[in-house]
C-alpha positions in Angstrom: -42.1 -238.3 -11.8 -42.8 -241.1 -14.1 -44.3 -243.0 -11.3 -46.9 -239.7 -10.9 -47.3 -239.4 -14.7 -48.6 -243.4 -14.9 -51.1 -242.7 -12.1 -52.6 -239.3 -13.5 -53.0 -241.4 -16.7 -54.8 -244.4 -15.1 -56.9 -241.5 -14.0 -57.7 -239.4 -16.4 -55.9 -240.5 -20.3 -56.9 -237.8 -22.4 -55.4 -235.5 -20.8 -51.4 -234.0 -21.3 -50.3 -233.9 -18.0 -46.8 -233.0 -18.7 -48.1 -229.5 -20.6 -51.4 -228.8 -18.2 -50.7 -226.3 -15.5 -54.4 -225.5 -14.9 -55.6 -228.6 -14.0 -58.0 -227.3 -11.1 -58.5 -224.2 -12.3 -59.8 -224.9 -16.1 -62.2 -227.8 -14.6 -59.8 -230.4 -16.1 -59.8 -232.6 -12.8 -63.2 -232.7 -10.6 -63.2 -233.2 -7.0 -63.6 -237.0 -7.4 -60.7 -237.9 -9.7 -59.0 -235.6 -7.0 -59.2 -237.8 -4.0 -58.5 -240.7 -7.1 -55.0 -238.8 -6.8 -54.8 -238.1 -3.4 -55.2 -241.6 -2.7 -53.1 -243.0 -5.5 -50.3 -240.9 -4.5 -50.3 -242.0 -0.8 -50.9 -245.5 -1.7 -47.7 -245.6 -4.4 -45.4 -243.3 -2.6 -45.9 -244.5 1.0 -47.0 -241.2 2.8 -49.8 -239.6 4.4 -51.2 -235.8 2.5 -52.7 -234.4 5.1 -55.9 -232.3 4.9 -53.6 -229.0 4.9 -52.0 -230.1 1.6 -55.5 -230.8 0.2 -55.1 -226.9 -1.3 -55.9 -226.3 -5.4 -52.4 -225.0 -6.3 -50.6 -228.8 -5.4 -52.7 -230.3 -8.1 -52.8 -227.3 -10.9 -49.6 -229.7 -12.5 -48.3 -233.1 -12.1 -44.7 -230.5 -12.0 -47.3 -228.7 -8.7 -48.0 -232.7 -7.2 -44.8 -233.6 -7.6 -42.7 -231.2 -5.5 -45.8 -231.7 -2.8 -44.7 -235.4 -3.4 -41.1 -234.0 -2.3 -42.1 -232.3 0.2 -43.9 -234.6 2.4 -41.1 -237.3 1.5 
């Protein structure tokens, strides 16, 4: 998780990413620093997120991209 938190902070530093759940929803994250994530995530954690996983709710929370981190593990 700490990994996770580091990236979403090279991303975007102002934000709390350990209290934000509505990351998506509240316009906290565009669709740019999005594919930032995507492609930091698959980059750091070896894996491929498939266009399927692409869906709002895994990126609401680093707690939401995390367990989508454990799930394609």
């Amino acid at each position: 998780m700490e990994k996770l938190l580091s990236i979403l902070k090279e991303i975007k530093a102002d934000v709390d990413f350990e209290k934000e759940t509505e990351l998506v929803d509240a316009g906290v994250l565009d669709s740019l620093e999005i594919v930032s994530i995507i492609s930091s995530i698959e980059e750091t954690f070896g894996l491929e997120i498939n266009p399927d996983d692409i869906d709002p709710d895994n990126f609401q929370s680093a707690v939401a991209m995390w367990e989508m981190i454990q799930r394609l593990k």
